[in-house]
KOLGUTI-227431 format. One line per 3 residues: number of its first residue (from 1); their letters; for each residue x, y, z of C-alpha. Coordinates in nm, 3 decimals. Example, Ala and Ser with C-alpha at 12.3 -4.5 7.8 and 13.67 -1.06 7.14 Angstrom:
<rs>
1) as) 1.230/-0.450/0.780 ~ 1.367/-0.106/0.714
</rs>
This chain:
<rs>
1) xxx) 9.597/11.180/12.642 ~ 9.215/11.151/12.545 ~ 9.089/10.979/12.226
4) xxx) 8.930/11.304/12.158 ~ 9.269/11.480/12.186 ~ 9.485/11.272/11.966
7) xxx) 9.224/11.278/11.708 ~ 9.230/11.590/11.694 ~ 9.600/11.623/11.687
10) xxx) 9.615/11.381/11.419 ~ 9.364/11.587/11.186 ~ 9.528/11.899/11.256
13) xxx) 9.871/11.766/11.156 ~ 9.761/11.546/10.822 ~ 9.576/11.864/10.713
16) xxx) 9.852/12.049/10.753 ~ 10.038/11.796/10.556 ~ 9.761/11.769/10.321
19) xxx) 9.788/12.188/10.235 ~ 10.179/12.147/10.207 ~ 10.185/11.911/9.972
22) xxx) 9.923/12.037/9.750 ~ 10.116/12.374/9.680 ~ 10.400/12.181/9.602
25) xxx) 10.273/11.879/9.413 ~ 9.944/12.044/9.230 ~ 10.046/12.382/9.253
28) xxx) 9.833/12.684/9.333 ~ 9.727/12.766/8.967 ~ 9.625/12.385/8.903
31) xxx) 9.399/12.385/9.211 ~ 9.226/12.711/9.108 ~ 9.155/12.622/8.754
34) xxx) 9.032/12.320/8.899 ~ 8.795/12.478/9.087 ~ 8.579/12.511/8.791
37) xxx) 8.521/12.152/8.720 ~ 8.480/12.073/9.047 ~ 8.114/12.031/9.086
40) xxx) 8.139/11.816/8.778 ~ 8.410/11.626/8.894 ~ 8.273/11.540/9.241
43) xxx) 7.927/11.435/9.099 ~ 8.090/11.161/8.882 ~ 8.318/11.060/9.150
46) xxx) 8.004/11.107/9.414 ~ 7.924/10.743/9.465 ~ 8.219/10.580/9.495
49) xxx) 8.307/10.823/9.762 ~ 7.989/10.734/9.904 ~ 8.073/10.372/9.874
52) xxx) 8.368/10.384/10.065 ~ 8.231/10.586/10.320 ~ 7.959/10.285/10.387
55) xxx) 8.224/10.024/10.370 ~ 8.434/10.194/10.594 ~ 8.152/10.232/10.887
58) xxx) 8.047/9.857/10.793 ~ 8.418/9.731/10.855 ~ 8.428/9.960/11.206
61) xxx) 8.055/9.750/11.235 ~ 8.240/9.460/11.193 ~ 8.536/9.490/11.386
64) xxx) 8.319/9.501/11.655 ~ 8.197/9.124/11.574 ~ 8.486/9.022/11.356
67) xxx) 8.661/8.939/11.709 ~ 8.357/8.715/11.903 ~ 8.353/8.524/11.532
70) xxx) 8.735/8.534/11.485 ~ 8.761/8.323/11.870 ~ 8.485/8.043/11.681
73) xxx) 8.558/8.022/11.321 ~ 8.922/8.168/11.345 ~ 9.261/7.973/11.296
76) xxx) 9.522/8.103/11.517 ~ 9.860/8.141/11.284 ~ 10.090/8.285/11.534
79) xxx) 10.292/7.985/11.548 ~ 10.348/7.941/11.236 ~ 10.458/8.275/11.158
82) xxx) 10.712/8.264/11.456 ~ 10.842/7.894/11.265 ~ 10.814/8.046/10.949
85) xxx) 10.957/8.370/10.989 ~ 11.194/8.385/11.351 ~ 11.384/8.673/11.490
88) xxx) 11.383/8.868/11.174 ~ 11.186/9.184/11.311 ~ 11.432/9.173/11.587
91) xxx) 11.739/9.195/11.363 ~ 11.564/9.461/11.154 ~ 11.472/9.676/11.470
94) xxx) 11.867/9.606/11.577 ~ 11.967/9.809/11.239 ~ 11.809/10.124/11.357
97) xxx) 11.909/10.341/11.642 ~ 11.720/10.414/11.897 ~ 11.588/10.774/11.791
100) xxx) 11.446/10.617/11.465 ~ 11.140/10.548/11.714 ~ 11.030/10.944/11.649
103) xxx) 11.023/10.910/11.259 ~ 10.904/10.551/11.226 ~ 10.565/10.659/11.484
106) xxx) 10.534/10.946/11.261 ~ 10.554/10.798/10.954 ~ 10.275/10.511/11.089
109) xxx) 10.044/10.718/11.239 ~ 10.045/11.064/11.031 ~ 10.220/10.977/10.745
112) xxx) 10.014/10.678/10.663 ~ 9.670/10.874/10.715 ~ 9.818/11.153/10.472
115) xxx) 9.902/10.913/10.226 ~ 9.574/10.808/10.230 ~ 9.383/11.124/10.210
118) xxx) 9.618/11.371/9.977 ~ 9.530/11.118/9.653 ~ 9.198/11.143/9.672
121) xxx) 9.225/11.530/9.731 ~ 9.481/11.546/9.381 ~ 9.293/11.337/9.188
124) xxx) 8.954/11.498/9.213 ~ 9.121/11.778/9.060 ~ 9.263/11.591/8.767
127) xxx) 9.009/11.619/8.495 ~ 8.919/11.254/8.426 ~ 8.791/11.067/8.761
130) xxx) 8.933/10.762/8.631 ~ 9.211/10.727/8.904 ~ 9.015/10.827/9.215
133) xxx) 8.763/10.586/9.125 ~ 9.044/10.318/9.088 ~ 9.182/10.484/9.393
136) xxx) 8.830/10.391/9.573 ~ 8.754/10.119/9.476 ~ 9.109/9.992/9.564
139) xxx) 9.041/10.089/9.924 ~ 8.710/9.912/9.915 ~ 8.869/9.580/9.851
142) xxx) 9.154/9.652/10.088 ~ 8.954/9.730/10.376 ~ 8.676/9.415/10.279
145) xxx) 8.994/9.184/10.230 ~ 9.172/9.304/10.538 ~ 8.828/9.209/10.739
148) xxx) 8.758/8.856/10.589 ~ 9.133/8.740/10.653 ~ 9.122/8.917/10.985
151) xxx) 8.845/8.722/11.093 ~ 8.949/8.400/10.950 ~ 9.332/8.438/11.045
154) xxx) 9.433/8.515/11.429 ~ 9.785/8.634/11.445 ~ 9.971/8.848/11.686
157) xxx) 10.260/9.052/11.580 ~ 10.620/9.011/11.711 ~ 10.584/9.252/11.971
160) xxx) 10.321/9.009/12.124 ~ 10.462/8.659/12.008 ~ 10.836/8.739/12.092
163) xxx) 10.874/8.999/12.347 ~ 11.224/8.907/12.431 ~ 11.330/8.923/12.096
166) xxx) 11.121/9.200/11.946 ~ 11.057/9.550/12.153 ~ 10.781/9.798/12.103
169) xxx) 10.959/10.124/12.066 ~ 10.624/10.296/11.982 ~ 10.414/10.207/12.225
172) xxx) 10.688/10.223/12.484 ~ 10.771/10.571/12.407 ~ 10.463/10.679/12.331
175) xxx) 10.227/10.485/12.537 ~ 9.931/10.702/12.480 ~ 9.899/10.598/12.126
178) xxx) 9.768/10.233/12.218 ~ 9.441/10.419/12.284 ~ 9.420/10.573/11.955
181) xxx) 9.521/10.224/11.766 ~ 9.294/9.999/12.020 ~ 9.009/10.221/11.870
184) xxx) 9.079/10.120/11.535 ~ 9.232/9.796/11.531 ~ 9.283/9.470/11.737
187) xxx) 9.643/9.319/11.807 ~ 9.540/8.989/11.661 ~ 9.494/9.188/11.287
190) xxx) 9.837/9.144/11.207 ~ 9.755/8.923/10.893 ~ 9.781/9.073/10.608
193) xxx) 9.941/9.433/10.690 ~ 9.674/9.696/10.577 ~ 9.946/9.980/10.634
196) xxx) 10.176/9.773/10.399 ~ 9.904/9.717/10.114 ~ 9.741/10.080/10.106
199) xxx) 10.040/10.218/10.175 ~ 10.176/10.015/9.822 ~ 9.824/10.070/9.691
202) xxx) 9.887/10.428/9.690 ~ 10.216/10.398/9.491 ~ 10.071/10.192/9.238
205) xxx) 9.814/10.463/9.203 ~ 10.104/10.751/9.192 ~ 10.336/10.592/8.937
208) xxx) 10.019/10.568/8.673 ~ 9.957/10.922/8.748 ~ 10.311/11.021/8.766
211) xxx) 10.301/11.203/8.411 ~ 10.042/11.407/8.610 ~ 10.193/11.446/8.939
214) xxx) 10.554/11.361/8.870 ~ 10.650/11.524/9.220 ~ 10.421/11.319/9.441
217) xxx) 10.562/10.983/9.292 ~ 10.838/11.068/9.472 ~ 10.723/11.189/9.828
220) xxx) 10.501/10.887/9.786 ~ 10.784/10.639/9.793 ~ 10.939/10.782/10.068
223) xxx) 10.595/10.794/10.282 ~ 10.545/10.409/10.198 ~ 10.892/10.264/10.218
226) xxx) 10.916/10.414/10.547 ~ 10.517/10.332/10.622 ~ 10.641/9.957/10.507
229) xxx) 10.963/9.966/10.767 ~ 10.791/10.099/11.048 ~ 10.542/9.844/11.060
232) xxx) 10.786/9.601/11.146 ~ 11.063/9.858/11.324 ~ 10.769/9.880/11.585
235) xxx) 10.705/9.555/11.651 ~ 10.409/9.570/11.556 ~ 10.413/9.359/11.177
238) xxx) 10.590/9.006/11.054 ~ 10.797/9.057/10.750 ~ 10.489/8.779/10.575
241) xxx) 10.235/9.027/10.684 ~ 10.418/9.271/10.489 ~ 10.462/9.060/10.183
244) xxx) 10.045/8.946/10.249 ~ 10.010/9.302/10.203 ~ 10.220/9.373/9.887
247) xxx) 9.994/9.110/9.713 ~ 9.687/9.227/9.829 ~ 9.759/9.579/9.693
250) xxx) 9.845/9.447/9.363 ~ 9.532/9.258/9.345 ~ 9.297/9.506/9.453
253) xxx) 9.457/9.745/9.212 ~ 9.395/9.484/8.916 ~ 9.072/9.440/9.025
256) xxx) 8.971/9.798/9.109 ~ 9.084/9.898/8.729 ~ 8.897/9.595/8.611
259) xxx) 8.550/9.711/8.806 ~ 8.589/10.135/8.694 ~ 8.633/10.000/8.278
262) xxx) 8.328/9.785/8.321 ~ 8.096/10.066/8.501 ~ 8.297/10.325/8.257
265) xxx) 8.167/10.105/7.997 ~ 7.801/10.091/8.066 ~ 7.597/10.435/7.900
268) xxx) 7.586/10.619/8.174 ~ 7.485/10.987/8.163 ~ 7.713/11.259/8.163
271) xxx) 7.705/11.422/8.496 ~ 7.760/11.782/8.308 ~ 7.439/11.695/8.158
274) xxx) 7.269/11.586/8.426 ~ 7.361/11.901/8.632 ~ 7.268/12.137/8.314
277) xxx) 6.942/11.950/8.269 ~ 6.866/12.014/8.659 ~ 6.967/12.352/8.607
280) xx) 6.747/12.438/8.312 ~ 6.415/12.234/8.485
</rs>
């Protein structure tokens, strides 16, 4: 199957997701009264979207060098996690039967780019931007952290290190999804696990707004504790990567809310005002 293909088939399947979920977690009334503030909403919210849209193409930049660099300045880990950590992935994969390969590659590769993108969708309709700019600016860090340790750190996942021990139920079943993940990723960027830390990044995010979205706090925890054992059900993660990633999402979270009170705090204009003053000139 084509790049072109599976992209496609992965869009058409997360929007579809996407729609569900917002009749059922925002409601149809919600998103239409929303609809009003929406030009409001998305000019506040306008350049951190913008942001992460610029760090995301400079981190698919520099995934393109981080690998050339990685072979100089990098420190290969591998061994260490295999010392540290053992069979551990194997014994987990050995709990699951061997259909749980169709939910876990769901869950990894649609579920995790849904939990991603629905968020951002809800809150822009919320009427403070507070939490989508948190939201961004947690991604931002994710995504810079994930490419500095990535760089510095070479580590191959279990699937790699251990192949007698640990299988690669995704990728065996479903081989034509290497070409989707070999476009976005490298099998040495094990350390920490990005799916693991937005994936907990999100939750964080959901149980703060859960007085506003009560429902999606809970099809959020079920996305990411199944996002979080399918990383390492397919081979593919070290139970430390995981843990890497838990920390990372706390601190970017910390951080994020840190960054969006200090620009909150600066006079900024109101962006109603702004648009009403463009409107009247």
């Amino acid at each position: 199957m084509e790049l072109i293909t599976l992209l496609l088939l992965v869009t058409g399947v997360v929007l579809a997701m996407t729609m569900l979920t917002s009749v059922v977690v925002i409601g149809l009334d919600s998103i239409s009264d929303a609809r009003a503030e929406l030009r409001y909403q998305i000019r506040e919210s306008g350049p951190y979207i913008v942001g992460l849209g610029v760090i995301y193409m400079l981190n698919k930049l520099a995934h393109e060098l981080s690998e050339p660099l990685a072979a100089v300045i990098g420190v290969n880990i591998t061994d260490t996690l295999v010392a540290l950590e053992g069979g551990f992935v194997g014994q987990l994969q050995a709990l699951f039967p061997a259909e749980a390969v169709w939910y876990f590659s769901f869950v990894y590769v649609f579920g995790f780019a849904f939990l991603l993108i629905f968020p951002i969708i809800a809150y822009l309709l919320l009427p403070t931007q507070r939490y989508l700019k948190e939201l961004l600016v947690a991604y931002i860090i994710n995504y810079s952290a994930g490419t500095v340790f990535y760089t510095l750190f070479i580590a191959y996942g279990p699937r790699r290190a251990l192949p007698d021990v640990v299988a690669q139920p995704m990728f065996e079943r479903f081989p034509e999804i290497m070409t989707l993940t070999a476009a976005i990723n490298t099998s040495s960027n094990v350390f920490p696990s990005l799916h693991a830390s937005l994936a907990i990044t999100v939750m964080l995010l959901a149980w703060r707004t859960r007085e506003h979205y009560p429902r999606w706090l809970w099809v959020c925890a079920v996305f990411v504790v199944s996002i979080v054992i399918s990383t390492m059900y397919l081979g593919i993660h070290w139970l430390i990567d995981v843990l890497a990633g838990v920390v990372l999402a706390f601190a970017s979270v910390y951080l994020a809310r840190r960054f969006v009170t200090w620009a909150e705090s600066k006079d900024l204009p109101d962006p109603r005002a702004r648009i009403e003053a463009e409107t009247q000139d």
